[in-house]
C-alpha positions, 0 to 999 in steps of 0.5 A, a space after each residue: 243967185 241960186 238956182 230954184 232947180 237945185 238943192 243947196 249944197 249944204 242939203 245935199 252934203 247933209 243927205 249924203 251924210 244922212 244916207 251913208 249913216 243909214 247904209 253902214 248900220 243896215 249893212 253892219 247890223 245885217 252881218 251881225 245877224 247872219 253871223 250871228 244865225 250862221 254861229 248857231 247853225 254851225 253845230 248842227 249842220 257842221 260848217 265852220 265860224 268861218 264859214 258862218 262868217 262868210 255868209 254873214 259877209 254875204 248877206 251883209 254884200 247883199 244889204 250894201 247893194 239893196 242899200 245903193 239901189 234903193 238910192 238910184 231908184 229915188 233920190 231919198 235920204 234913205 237905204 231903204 226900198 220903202 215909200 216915204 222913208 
């Protein structure tokens, strides 16, 4: 007899699926975009691709931890800090 406190198990395997999907495209789509911005700074401010890369890397750590914390502080299907996603 299942117990009607918890979720089955099939809805929580398809939440963490769902979760981590959200997280790794929020995570590669935001080092995209600082590489991307640090690639068009790197003339003017004279810094390296590498360099450029390394904030992306940065920003994209930065991304990851929002993503896990929005998880701890509501038990959502989502990354995202915003009510009702």
């Amino acid at each position: 007899m299942a117990d009607p406190l918890l979720p089955s198990t099939e809805t929580v395997i398809k939440g963490a699926k769902t979760y981590a999907r959200d997280l790794a495209e929020r995570v590669a789509a935001t080092f995209l975009q600082a590489f991307v911005g640090g690639l068009v700074l790197t003339q003017p401010f004279d810094i390296g691709m590498w360099q450029a890369a390394g904030v992306a890397g940065v920003a994209a750590a930065g991304a990851l931890v929002k993503g896990i914390v929005a998880r701890w502080r509501d038990v959502t299907h989502s990354a995202s800090l915003a009510k009702g996603v």
